[in-house]
C-alpha positions in Angstrom: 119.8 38.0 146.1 118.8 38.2 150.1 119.9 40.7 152.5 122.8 40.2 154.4 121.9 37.8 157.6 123.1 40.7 160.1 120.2 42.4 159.3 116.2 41.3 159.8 114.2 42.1 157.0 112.2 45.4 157.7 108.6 46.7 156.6 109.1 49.8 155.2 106.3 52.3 154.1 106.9 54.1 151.1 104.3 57.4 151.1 104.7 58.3 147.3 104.0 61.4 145.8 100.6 62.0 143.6 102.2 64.1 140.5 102.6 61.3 138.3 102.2 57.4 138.9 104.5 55.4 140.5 105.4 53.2 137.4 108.4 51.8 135.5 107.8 53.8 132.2 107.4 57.3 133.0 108.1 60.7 131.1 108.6 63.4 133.6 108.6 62.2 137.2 111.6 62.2 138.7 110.8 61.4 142.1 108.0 59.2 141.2 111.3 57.5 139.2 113.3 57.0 142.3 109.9 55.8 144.6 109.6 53.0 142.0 113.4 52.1 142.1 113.7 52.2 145.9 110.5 49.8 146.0 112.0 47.5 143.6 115.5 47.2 144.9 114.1 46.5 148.6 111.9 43.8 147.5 114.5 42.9 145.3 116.8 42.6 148.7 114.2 40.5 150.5 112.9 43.7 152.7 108.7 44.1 152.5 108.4 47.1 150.8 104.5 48.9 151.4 104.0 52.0 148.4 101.1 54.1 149.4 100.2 56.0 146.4 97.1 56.3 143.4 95.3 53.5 142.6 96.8 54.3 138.7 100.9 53.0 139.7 102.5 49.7 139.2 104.9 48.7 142.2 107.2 45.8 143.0 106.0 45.3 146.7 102.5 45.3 148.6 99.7 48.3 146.8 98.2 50.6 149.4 95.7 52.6 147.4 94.9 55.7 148.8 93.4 57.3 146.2 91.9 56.4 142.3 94.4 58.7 140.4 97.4 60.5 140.5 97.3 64.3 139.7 99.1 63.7 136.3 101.1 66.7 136.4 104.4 68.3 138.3 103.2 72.2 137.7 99.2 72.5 138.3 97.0 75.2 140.3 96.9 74.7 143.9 93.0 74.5 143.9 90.7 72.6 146.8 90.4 69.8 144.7 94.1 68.9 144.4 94.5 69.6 147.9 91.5 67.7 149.4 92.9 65.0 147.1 96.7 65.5 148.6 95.1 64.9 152.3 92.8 61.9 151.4 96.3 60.1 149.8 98.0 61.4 153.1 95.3 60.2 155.5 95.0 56.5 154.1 98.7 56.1 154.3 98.9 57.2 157.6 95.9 54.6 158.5 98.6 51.9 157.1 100.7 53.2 159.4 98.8 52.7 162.3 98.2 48.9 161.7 101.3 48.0 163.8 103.6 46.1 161.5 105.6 49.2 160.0 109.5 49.9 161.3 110.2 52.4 159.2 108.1 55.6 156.7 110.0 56.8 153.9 108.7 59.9 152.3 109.6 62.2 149.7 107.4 65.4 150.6 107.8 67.6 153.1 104.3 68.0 153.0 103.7 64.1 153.9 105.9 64.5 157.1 103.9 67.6 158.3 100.5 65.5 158.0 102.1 62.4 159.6 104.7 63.6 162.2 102.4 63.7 165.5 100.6 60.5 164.8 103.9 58.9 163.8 105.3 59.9 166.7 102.7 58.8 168.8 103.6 55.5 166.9 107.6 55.7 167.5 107.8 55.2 163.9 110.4 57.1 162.9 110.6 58.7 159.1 112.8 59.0 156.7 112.6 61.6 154.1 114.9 61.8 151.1 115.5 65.9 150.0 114.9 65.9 146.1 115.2 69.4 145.9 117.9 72.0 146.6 117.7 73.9 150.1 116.8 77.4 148.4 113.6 75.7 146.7 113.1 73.5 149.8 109.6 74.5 151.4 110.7 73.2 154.8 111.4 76.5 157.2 111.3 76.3 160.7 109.5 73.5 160.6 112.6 71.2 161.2 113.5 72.1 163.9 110.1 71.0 165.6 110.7 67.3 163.1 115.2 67.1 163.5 115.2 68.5 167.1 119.2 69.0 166.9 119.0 68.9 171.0 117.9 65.1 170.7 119.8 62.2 170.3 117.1 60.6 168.1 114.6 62.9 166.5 111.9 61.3 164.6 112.6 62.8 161.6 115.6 61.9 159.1 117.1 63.7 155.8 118.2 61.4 153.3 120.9 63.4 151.0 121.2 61.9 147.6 124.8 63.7 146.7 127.3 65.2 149.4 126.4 68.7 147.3 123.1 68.5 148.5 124.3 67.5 151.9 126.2 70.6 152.3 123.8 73.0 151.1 121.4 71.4 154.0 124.4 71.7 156.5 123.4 70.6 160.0 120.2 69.1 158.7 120.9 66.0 157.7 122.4 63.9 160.4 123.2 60.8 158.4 126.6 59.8 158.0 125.8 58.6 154.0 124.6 60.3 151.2 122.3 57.6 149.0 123.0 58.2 145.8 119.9 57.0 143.4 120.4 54.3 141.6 118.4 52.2 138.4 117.9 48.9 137.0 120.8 49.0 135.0 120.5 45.7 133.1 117.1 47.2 131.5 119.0 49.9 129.5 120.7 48.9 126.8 124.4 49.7 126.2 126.4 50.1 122.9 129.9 48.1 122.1 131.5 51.3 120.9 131.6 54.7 120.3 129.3 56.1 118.0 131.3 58.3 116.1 129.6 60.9 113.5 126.4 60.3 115.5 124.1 62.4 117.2 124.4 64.7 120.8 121.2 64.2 123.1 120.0 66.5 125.5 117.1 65.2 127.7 115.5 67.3 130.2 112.3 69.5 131.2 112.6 72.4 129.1 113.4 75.3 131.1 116.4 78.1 131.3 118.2 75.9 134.0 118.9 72.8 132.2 120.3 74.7 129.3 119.2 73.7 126.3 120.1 77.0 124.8 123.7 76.0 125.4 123.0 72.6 124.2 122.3 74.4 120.5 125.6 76.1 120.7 127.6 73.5 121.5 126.1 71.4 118.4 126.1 74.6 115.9 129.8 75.4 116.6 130.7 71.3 116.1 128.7 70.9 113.2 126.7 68.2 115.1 123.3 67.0 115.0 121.3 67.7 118.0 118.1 65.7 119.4 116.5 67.5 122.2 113.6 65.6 124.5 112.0 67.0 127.2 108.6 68.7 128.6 107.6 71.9 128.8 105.7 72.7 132.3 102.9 75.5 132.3 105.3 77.6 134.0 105.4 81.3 132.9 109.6 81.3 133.0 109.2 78.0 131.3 107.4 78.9 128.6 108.8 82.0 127.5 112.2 80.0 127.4 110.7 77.8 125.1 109.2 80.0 123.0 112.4 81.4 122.5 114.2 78.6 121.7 112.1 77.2 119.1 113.4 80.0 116.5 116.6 77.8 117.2 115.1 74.2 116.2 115.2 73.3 112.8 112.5 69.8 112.9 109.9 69.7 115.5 108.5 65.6 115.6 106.7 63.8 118.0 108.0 60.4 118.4 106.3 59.4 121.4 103.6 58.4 119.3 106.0 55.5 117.9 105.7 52.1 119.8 109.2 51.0 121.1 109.7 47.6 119.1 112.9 46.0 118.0 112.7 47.9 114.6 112.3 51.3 116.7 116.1 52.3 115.6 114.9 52.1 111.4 111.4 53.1 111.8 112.1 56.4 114.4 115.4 56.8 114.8 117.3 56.8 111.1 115.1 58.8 109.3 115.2 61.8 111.3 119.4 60.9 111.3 118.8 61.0 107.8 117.5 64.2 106.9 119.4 67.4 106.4 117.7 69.2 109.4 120.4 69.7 112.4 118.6 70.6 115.7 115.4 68.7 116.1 113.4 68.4 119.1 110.9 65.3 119.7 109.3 66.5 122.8 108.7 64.5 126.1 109.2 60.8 126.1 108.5 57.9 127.8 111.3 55.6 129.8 111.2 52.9 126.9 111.9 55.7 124.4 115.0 57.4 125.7 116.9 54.1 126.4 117.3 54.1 122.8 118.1 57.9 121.8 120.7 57.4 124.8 122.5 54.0 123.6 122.4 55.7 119.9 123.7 59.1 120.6 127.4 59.7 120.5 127.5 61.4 123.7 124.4 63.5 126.2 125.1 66.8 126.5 124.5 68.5 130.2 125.1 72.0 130.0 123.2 72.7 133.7 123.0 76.0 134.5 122.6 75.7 138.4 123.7 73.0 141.2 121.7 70.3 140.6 121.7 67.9 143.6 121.8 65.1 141.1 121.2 64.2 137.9 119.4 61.2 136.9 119.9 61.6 133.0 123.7 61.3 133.9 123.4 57.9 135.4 120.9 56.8 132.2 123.0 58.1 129.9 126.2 56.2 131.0 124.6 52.9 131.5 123.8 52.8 128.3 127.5 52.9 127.4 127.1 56.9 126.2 129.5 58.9 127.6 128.5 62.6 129.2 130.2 66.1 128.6 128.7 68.2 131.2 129.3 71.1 133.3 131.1 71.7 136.5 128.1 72.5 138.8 126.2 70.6 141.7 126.3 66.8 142.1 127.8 66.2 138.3 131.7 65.6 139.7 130.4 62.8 141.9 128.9 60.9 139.0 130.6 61.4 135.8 134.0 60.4 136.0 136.3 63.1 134.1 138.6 61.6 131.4 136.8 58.2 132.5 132.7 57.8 131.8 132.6 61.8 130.1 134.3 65.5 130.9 133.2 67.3 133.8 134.6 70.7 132.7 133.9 74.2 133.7 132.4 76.3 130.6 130.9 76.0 127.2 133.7 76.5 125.3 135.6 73.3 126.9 132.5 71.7 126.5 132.3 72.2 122.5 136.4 70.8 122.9 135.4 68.2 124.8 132.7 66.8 121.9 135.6 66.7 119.8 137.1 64.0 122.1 134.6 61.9 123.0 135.1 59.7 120.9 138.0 58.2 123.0 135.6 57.2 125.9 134.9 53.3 126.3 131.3 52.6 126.7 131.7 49.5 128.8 133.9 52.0 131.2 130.6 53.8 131.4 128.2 51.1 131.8 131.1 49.2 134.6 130.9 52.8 136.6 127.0 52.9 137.2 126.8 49.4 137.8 129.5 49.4 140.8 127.5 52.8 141.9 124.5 53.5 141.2 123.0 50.2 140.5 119.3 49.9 142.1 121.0 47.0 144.3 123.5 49.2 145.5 120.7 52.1 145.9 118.2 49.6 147.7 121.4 48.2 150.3 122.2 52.4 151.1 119.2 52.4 152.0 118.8 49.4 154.5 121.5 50.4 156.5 120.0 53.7 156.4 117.2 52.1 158.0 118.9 49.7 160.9 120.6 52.7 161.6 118.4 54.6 162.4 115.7 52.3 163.9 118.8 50.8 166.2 119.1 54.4 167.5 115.6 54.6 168.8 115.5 50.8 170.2 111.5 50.1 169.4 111.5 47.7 167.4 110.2 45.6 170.3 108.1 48.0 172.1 106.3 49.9 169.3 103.4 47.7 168.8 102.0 47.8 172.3 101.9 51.6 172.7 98.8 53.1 172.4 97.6 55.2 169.7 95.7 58.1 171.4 93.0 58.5 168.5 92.6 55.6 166.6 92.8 56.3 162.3 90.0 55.1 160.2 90.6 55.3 156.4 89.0 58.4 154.5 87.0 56.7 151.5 88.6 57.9 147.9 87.2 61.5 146.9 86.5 62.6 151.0 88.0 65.6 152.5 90.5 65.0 155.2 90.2 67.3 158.3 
């Protein structure tokens, strides 16, 4: 599928983050997730699509290497080492940059647009950033008002909201008119013909106090269900102690990442801990591959979030593969689980626990029709295209950009230098 003639087909450079790899089988990286996606759909739609990011991801469109490796984890010390490394990635993809044939950056850092906003606006290359975070844990400050200038008509700068929860929470700072909701390859997750009844709940999710895991237990101890719980544990302090509480709740502690994914995965993995008289069981962090199947097997994923997530990625996973979703009232959920429809969207723990006990009513190809009308990678990859010609038509340089001069001209920093 091509782009749509009315628009040219745009090169757009992707500045990734380092935590994890930019790759199509991930554990935890979530925005690493969504950097792969968007690269994917816009080749997919015909635009050129430029990732600069380690030397260690896989992506869809044209490689920049900036630097060997990726830092391999969300939650590590800030030490000279990671941040010499953070400048080196940030220096070679602004280096890209400067080579003349980019309309459009798209970052996911605020960090990234601090290192590349006077060059880039030496350039008139205007940047796009999409806000992963909410605006209390965002690290941006006053600094926007230097990048989104409210006084001018087109600032450089542009915040990508990817729910109209997040969007208000940023108020006045994100000028866009559309929210781009994410979106994934939906025809690589596989989806169930009906409702699993008498199976298992799933909860998926870093293991920390605000996805709610805790609540998770409840929910399956006071329905007499059988609870599979995957997720991390960061080397955070609050993290920890959270987990170290809730293992006196877990009954089966197995590591089934260490399974290959194969077509007898269900038998050899999944059944025998089914099987076995132990009721919560937690399997620790897993790859993409793994969870496709502990979502089309469960009989619904539970999201009992604790705080307004501006979106919710496991949502969209979980439904796609024809599982419905009984989560709580709070941030983005309403705007992606359809109540009555694809889950319940309800407003406490107790309607949660009723709401397993009709889930059973839900159609999975309901759920699976929902993401693909919404947030297919298509879909997520076209959002973002307009996104683009809108914002490149409001600065008018698509035709002037490459002849104006670049006041100090950028040199790439070899891999292990220290950026200035």
């Amino acid at each position: 599928m091509m782009i749509s003639i009315k628009h040219e087909k745009l090169t757009v450079l992707h500045v990734a983050t380092l935590n994890q790899p930019i790759g199509p089988d991930l554990g935890y990286g979530p925005i690493e997730t969504i950097i792969h996606n968007i690269d994917k759909g816009l080749d997919y739609i015909g635009h050129k699509s430029i990732v600069a990011c380690s030397g260690d991801s896989i992506v869809f469109g044209e490689h920049h290497v900036t630097v060997d490796k990726s830092i391999g984890d969300y939650w590590s010390n800030n030490t000279t080492e990671k941040r010499n490394t953070i400048n080196v990635h940030l220096s070679n993809a602004l280096h890209r940059a400067s080579k003349g044939d980019i309309d459009i950056i798209h970052t996911h850092d605020p960090k990234a647009v601090e290192f590349m906003h006077d060059s880039a606006f030496r350039m008139q290359i205007p940047i796009v950033m999409t806000l992963h975070v909410s605006a209390k844990d965002s690290s941006l400050g006053g600094a926007y008002q230097r990048w989104c200038n409210p006084l001018l008509a087109a600032p450089l700068v542009y915040c990508a909201a990817i729910s109209e929860y997040q969007k208000m929470q940023y108020n006045d700072l994100v000028k866009t008119k559309d929210v781009v909701y994410h979106g994934i390859d939906v025809k690589e997750y596989p989806v169930k013909e009906h409702p699993d009844k008498g199976s298992y709940l799933f909860s998926i999710g870093r293991i920390t106090s605000d996805k709610g895991q805790d609540k998770a237990i409840e929910i399956a101890k006071k329905t007499g269900s059988k609870l599979i719980i995957a997720g991390c544990v960061q080397n955070k302090p609050a993290d920890r102690e959270f987990y170290a509480d809730l293992k006196n709740s877990i009954d089966l502690f197995a590591d089934v990442g260490k399974h290959p994914v194969d077509k007898d995965y269900y038998a050899r993995v999944i059944k025998p801990l089914l099987d076995s008289d132990k009721q919560i069981i937690y399997i620790g962090e897993i790859s993409s591959e793994h969870k496709k199947h502990w979502y089309r097997h469960a009989r619904a994923t539970l999201f009992p979030i604790q705080w307004g997530e501006p979106f919710g990625l496991v949502l969209v996973e979980s439904m796609a593969c024809g599982t419905p979703v009984v989560a709580l009232n709070r941030g983005a959920v309403p705007e992606i689980v359809v109540d009555g429809e694809t889950g319940f969207v309800v407003d406490s723990i107790d309607a949660m626990i009723e709401a397993v006990n009709r889930i059973d009513n839900i159609d999975p190809r309901e759920c699976r029709r929902h993401v693909q009308n919404h947030f297919s990678i298509t879909s997520m990859a076209f959002n973002y295209s307009e996104l683009y010609h809108q914002i490149i038509g409001s600065h008018k340089t698509l035709d002037t950009r490459r002849v104006l001069p670049i006041v100090h001209p950028l040199k790439p920093l070899p891999h292990g230098a220290q950026a200035a």
